[in-house]
VEXRO-303055 format. One line per 2 residues: number of its first residue (from 1); their letters; for each residue x, y, z of N, C-alpha, C. Coordinates in steps of 0.2 Angstrom, whole numbers. Each point is the difference from the previous one (the first is absolute). Layout:
N
NUM> A> X,Y,Z,X,Y,Z,X,Y,Z | ...
***
This chain:
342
1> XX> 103,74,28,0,-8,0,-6,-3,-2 | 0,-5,-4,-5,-4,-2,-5,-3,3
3> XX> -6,0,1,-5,-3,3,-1,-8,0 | 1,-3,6,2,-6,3,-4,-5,-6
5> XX> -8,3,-1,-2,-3,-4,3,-1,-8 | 0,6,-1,5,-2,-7,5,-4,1
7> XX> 3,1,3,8,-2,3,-2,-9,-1 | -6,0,2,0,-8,0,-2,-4,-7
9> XX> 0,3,-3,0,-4,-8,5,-1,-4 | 6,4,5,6,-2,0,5,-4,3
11> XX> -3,-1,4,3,-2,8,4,3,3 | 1,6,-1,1,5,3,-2,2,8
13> XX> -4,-1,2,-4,0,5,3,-4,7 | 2,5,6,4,0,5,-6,-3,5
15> XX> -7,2,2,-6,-2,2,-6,-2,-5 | -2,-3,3,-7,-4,-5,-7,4,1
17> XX> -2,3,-10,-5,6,2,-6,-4,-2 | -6,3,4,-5,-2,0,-7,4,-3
19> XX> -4,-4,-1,-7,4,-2,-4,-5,-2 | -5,4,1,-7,-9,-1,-5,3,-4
21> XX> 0,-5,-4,-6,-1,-3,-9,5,2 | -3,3,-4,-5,4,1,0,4,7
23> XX> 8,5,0,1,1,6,-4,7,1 | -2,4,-7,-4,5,3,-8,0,-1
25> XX> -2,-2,5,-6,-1,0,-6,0,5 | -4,-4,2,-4,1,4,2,-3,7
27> XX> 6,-1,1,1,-5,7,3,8,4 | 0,5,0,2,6,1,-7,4,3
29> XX> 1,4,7,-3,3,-1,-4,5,-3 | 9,3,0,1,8,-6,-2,-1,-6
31> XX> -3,-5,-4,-3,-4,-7,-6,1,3 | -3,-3,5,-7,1,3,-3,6,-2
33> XX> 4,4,3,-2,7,1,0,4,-5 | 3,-1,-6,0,2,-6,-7,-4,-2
35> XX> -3,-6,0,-3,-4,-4,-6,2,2 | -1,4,6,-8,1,2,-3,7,0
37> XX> 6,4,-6,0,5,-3,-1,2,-7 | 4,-7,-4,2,-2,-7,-3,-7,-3
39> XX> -4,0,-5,1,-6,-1,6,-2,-4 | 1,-8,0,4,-1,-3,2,0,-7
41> XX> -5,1,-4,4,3,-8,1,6,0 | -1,7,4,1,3,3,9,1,3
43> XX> 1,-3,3,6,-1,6,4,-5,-7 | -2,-2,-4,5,-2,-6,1,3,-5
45> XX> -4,5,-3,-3,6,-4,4,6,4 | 2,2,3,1,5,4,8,2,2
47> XX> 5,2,-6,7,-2,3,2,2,9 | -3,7,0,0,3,8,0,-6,6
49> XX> -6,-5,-3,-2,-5,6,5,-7,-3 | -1,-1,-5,5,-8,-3,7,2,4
51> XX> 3,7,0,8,-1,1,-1,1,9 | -5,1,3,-1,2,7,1,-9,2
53> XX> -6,-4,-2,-1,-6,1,7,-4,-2 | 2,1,-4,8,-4,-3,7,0,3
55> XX> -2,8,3,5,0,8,0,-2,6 | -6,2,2,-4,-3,6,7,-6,3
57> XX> -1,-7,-1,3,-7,1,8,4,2 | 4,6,-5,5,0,3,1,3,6
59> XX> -5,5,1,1,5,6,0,-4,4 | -8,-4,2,-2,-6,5,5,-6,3
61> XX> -1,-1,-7,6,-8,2,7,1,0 | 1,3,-5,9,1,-1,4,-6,-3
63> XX> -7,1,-8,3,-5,-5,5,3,-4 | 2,-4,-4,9,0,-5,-4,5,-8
65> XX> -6,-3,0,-2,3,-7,-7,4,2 | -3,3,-4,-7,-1,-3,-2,-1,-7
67> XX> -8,-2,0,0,-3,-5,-7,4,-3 | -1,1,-3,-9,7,-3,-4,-3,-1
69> XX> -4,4,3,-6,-4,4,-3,0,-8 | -3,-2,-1,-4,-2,-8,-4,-6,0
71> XX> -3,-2,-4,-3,-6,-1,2,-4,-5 | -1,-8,1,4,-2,-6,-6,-2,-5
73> XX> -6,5,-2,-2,1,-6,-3,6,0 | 6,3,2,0,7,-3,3,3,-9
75> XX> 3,-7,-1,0,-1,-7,-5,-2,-5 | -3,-7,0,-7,-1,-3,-5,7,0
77> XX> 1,5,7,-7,7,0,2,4,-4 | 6,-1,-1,3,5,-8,-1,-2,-7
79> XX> -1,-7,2,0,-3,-7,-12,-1,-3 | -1,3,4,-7,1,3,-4,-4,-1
81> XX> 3,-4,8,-6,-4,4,-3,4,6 | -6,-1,-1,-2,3,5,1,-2,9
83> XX> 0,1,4,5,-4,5,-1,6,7 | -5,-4,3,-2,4,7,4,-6,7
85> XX> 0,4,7,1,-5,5,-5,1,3 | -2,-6,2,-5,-4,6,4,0,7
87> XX> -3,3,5,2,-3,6,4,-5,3 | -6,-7,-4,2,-4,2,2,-5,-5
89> XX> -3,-1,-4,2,-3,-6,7,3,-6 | 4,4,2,5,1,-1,-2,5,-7
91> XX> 4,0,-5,-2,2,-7,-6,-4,-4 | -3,6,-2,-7,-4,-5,3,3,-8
93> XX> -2,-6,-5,3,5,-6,-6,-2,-6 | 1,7,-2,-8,-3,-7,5,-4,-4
95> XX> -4,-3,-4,6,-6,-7,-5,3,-4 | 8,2,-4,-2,0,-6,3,-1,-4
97> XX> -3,-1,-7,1,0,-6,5,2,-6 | 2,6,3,3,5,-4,9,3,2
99> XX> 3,-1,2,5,1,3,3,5,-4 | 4,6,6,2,8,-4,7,-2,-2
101> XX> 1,-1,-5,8,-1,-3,6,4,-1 | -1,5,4,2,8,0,6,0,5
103> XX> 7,2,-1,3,-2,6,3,5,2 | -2,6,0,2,8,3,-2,0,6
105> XX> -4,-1,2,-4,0,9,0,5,1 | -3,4,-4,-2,11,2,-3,-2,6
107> XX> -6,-4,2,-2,-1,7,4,-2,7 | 6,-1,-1,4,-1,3,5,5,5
109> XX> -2,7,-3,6,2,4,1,2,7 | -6,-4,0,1,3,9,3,-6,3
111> XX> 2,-7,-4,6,-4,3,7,4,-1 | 1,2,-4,5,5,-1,3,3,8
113> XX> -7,5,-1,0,7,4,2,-6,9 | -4,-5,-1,0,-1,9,9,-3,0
115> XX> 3,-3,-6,7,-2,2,3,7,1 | 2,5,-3,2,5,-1,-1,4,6
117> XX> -5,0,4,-2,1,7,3,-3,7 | -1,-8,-3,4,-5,6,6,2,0
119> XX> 4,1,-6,6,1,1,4,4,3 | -4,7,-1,1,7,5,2,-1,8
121> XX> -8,-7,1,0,0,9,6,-4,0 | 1,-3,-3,5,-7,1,4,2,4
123> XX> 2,-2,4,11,-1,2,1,-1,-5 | 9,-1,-1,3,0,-7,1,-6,3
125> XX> 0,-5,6,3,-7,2,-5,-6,-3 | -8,5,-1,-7,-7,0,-2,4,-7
127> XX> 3,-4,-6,0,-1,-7,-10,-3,-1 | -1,5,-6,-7,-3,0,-1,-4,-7
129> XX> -5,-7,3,-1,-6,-5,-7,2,-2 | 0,-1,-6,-5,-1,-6,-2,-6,-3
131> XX> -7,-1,-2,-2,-6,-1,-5,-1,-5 | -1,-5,-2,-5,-2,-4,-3,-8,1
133> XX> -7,-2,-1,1,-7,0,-1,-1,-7 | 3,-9,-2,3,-2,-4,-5,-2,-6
135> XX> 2,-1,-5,-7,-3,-5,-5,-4,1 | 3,-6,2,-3,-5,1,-8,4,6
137> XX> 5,3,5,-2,0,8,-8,4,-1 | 3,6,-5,-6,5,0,-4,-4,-6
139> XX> 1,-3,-5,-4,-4,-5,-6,-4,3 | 4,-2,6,-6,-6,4,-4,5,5
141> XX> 3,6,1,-6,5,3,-5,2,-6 | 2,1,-5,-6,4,-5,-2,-8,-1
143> XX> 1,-5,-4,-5,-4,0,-4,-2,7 | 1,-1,4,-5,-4,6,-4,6,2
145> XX> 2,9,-2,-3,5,2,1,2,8 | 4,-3,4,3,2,4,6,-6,3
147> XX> -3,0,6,5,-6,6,-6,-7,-5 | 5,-6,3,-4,-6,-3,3,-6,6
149> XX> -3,-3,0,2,-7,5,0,-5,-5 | -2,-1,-4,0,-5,-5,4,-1,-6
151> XX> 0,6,-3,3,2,-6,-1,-2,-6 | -7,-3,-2,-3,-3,-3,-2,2,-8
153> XX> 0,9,0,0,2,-4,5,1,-4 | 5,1,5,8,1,-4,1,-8,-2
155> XX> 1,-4,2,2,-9,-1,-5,1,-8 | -6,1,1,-4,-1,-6,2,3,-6
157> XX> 2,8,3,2,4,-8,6,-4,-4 | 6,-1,7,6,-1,-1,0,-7,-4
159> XX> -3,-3,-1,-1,-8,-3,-4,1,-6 | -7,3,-1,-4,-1,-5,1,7,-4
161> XX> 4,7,1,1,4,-3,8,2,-2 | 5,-5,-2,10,1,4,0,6,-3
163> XX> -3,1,-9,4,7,-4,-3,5,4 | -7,1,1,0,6,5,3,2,4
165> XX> -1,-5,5,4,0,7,7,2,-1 | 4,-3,-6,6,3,0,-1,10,-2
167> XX> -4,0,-5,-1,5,-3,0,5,7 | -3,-2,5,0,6,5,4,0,2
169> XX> 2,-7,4,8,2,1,4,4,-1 | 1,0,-7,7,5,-4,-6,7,0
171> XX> -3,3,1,-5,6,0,3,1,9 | -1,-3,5,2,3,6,4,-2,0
173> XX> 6,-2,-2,9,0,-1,0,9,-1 | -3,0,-8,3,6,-4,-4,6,6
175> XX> -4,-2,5,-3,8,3,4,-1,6 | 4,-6,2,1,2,8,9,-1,-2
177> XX> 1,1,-5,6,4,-2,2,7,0 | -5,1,-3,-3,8,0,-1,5,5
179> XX> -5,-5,7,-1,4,5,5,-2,4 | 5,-4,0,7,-2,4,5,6,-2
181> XX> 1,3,-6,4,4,-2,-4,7,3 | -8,0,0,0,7,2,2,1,6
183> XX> -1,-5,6,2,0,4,7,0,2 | 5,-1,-4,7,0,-1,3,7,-2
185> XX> -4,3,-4,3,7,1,-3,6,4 | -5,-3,5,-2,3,3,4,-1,8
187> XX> 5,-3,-2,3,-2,7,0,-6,1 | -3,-6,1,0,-6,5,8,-3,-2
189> XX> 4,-1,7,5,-3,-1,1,-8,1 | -4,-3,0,1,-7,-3,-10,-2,0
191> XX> -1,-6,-3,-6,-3,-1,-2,-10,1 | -5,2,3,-2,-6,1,-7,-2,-3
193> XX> -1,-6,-5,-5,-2,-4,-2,-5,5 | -8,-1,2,-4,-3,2,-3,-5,-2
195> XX> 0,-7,-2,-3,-6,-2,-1,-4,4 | -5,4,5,-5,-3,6,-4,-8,-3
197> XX> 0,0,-6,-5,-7,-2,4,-2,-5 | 6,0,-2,3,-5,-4,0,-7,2
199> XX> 2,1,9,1,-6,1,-6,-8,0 | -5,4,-2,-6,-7,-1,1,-2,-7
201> XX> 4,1,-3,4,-2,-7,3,-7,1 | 0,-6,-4,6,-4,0,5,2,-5
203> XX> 6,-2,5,6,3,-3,-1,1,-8 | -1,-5,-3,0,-1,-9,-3,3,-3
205> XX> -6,4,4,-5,4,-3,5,7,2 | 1,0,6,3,9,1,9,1,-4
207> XX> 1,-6,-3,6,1,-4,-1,3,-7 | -7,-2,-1,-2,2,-7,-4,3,-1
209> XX> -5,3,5,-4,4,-2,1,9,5 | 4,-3,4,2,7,6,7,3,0
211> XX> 1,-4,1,10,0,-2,4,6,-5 | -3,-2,-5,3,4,-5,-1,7,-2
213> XX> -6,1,3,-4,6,1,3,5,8 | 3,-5,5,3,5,5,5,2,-1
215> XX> 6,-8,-4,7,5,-2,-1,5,-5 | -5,1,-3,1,7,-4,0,5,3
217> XX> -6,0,5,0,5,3,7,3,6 | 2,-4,2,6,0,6,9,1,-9
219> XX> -2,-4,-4,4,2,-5,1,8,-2 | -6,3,1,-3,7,0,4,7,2
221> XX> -1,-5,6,3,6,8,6,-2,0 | 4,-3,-5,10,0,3,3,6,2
223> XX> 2,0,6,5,5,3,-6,2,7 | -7,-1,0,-3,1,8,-1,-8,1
225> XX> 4,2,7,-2,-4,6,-5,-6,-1 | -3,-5,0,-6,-3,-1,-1,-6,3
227> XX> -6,-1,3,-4,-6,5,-5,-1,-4 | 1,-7,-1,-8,-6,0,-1,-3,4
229> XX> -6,3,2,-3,-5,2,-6,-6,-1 | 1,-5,-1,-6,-3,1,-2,-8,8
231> XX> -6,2,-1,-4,-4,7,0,-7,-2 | 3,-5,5,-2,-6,0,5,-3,-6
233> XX> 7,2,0,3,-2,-7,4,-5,1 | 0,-4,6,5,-7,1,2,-3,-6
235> XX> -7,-1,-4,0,-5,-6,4,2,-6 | 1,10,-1,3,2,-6,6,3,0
237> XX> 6,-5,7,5,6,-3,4,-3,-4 | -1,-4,-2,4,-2,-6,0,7,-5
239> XX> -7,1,-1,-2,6,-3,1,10,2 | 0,-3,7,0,7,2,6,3,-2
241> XX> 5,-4,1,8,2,-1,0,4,-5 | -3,-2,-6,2,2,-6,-5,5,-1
243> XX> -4,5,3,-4,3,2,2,10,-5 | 8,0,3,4,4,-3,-1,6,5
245> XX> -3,0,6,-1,3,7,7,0,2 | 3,5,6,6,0,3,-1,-2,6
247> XX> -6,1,4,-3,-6,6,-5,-3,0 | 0,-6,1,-7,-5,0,-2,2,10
249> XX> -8,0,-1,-3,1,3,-3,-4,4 | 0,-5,5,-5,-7,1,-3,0,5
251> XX> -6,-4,1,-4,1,8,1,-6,2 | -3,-5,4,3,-3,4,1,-8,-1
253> XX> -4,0,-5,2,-8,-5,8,-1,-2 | 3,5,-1,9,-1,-2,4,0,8
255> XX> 3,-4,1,5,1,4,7,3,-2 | 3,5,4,5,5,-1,7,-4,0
257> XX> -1,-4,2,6,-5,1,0,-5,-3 | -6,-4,-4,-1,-3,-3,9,-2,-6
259> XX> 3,-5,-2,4,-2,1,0,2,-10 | -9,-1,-4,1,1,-6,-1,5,-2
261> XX> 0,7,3,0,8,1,6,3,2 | 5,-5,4,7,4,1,4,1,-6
263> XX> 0,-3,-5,3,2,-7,-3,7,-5 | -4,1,1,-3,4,-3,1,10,2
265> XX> 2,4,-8,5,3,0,-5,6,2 | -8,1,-1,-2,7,2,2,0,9
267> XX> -4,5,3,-1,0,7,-6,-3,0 | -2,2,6,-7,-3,6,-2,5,3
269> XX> -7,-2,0,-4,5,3,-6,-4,6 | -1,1,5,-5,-3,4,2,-3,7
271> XX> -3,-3,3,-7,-4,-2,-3,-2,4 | 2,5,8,-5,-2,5,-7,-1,-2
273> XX> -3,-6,2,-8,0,1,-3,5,4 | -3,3,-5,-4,7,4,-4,-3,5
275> XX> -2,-7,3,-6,0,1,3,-4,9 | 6,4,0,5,-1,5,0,6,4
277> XX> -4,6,-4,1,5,4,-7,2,4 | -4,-6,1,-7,-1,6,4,-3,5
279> XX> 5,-3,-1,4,-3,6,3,2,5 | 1,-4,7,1,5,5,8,3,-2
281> XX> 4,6,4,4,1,-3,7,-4,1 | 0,-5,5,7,-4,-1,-1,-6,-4
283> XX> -7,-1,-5,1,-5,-4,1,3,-5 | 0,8,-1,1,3,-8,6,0,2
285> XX> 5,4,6,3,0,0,7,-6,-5 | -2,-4,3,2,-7,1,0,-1,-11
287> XX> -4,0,-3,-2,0,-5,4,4,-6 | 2,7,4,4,6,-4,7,-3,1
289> XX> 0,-3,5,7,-2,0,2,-6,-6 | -4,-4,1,1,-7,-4,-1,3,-7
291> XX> -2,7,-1,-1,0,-7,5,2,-3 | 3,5,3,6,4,1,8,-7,-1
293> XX> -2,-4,4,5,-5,-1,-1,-6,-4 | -5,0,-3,2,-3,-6,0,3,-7
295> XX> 1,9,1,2,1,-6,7,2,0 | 5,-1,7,6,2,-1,4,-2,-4
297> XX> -2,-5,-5,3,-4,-7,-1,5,-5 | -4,4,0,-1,4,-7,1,7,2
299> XX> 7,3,-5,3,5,0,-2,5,-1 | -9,2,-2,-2,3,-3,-8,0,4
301> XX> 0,4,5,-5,-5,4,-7,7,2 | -5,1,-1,-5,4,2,-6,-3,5
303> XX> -1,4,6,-5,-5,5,-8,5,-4 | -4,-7,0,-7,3,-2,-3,-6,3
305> XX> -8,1,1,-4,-5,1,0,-5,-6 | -6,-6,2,-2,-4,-5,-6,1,-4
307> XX> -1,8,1,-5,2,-4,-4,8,5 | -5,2,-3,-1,7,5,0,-1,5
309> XX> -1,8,5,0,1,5,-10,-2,0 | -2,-2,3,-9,0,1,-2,5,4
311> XX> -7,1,1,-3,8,2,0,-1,8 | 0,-4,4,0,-2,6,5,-1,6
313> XX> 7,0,-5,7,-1,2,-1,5,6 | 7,-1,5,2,5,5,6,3,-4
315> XX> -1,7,2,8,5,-4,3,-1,5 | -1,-2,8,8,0,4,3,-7,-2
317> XX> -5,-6,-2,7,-4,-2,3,0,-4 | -3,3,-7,4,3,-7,6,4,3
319> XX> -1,4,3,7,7,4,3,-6,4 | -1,-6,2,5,-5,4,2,-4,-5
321> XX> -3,0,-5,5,-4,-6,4,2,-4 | -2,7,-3,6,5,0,6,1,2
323> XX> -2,1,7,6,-1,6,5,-3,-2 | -4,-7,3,3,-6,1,5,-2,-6
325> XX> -3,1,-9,4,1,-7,5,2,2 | -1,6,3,6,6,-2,6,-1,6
327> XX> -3,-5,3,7,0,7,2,-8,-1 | -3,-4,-5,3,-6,-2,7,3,-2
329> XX> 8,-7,1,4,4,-2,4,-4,-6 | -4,4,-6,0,-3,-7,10,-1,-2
331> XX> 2,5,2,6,0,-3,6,-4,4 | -2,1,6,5,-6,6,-3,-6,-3
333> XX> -5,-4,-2,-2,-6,-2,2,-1,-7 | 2,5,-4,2,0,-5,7,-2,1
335> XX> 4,3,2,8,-1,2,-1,-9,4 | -5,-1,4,1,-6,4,0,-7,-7
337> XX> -5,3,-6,-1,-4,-5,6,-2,-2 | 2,8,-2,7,-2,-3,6,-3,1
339> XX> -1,0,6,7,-6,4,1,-6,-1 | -10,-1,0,0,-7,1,0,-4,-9
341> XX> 1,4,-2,0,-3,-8,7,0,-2 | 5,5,5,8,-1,-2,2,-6,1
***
């Protein structure tokens, strides 16, 4: 039988599956204990350790998928930027100049090796997700040279340099086509692209300068599964729709019941506010429910946060909202929907 997750991209799904956002990671002890034996390019670099860490969340929580642990400029250090992690400053990356235009990614295959590994450990029920971040997302990491508050650098280029800025563009279109497909025959069964920063775009900018660079890519992958997601996108679904995604992914600026989203033909994905899971537990409680009930309009429904898991979370709340996902009763509310529309 078909994994509840897949099953929902068709509405096939008899219970509502779940998995959150940066689920394998440091909020884990078992990741601890790997990390204060590994560094982290190391534990990315290593398929033995990447496919150890990407199953982790399922044995633990008793999530619907996983997803490979990787970095989302693990494409750019292919394309050879130089790119170390900081503790605390997250990713630092040298800027250059020169950008490799080469789109075989011989450095690559130990993204390969770790999907081809997770798959092994896998149950056949928690199907694994593959991922990349999107043009635009990773464009505005190598310019700002890593995280940025401001984004200063990117507003600057995107304005005073457009035929560059495009020129990159279509250059990380044509590579993370390339590393989506590696990852595609290496196994992952459906994918999710990452455009954590699109949303600081006004919608007329991200219709024309991001837009058409993601449908190529989700154009790309016809016949796998596929999630978009971007943060903070109230303002672009006019545009997200037409994205060419099979699930839109949204954090907690979109309402699920929102009356100008119930026409809309992909599925849903999201969108508890992660920042709910510091709360005591009859306020999450209370929250998974409401989240759960206003997405019982949409036929095609996947529960995930409004964005990652953070380093400090509790894992018994995350296994209580697991739970709780999986004992909502999707299909009895599905049948109550239908009556009431006879």
């Amino acid at each position: 039988m078909e994994a509840a997750f897949l099953q929902a991209f068709k509405g096939e799904n008899k219970t509502v599956p779940v998995w959150f956002m940066r689920q394998a990671g440091r909020y884990l002890p078992e990741y601890q204990a790997l990390k204060k034996k590994h560094a982290l390019q190391e534990m990315f670099c290593q398929p033995e350790l990447a496919a150890e860490v990407t199953c982790q969340p399922v044995d633990i929580l008793g999530v619907d998928a996983a997803i490979l642990f990787a970095d989302i400029l693990t494409l750019p250090s292919a394309m050879g930027f130089e790119i170390h992690f900081d503790s605390r400053k997250g990713p630092v990356i040298q800027l250059m100049n020169n950008w490799r235009q080469a789109h075989d990614f011989e450095g690559l295959d130990y993204v390969a090796g770790t999907i081809r590994l997770a798959r092994q450990r896998l149950p056949a029920s928690v199907p694994l997700i593959g991922f990349a971040g999107a043009p635009f997302t990773v464009l505005t990491y190598l310019i700002e040279g890593g995280s940025s508050l401001t984004y200063a650098r990117t507003f600057r280029f995107l304005q005073e340099q457009p035929e560059a800025f495009d020129g990159l563009m279509r250059l990380l279109t044509k590579n993370t086509v390339a590393y989506l497909r590696l990852q595609r025959q290496a196994g992952i069964q459906a994918v999710q692209i990452f455009d954590s920063w699109a949303g600081i775009l006004p919608a007329v900018i991200f219709a024309r300068r991001v837009l058409p660079f993601v449908r190529e890519i989700f154009d790309a992958l016809e016949g796998l599964p596929s999630i978009y997601f971007c943060r903070g996108s109230a303002h672009l679904w006019p545009y997200l729709i037409q994205s060419g995604a099979d699930v839109l992914s949204v954090d907690h600026t979109v309402a699920l019941d929102a009356p100008w989203i119930r026409g809309m033909r992909q599925g849903l994905q999201g969108n508890l506010f992660n920042g709910l899971l510091y709360a005591d537990h009859a306020t999450l409680s209370a929250a998974v429910h409401q989240t759960l009930e206003a997405a019982r309009w949409q036929p095609r429904y996947i529960f995930n946060l409004s964005h990652g898991v953070m380093p400090d979370m509790d894992v018994e709340k995350l296994k209580a909202v697991v739970r709780q996902v999986h004992a909502y009763p999707w299909k009895e509310k599905k049948r109550e929907d239908l009556a009431l529309h006879k």
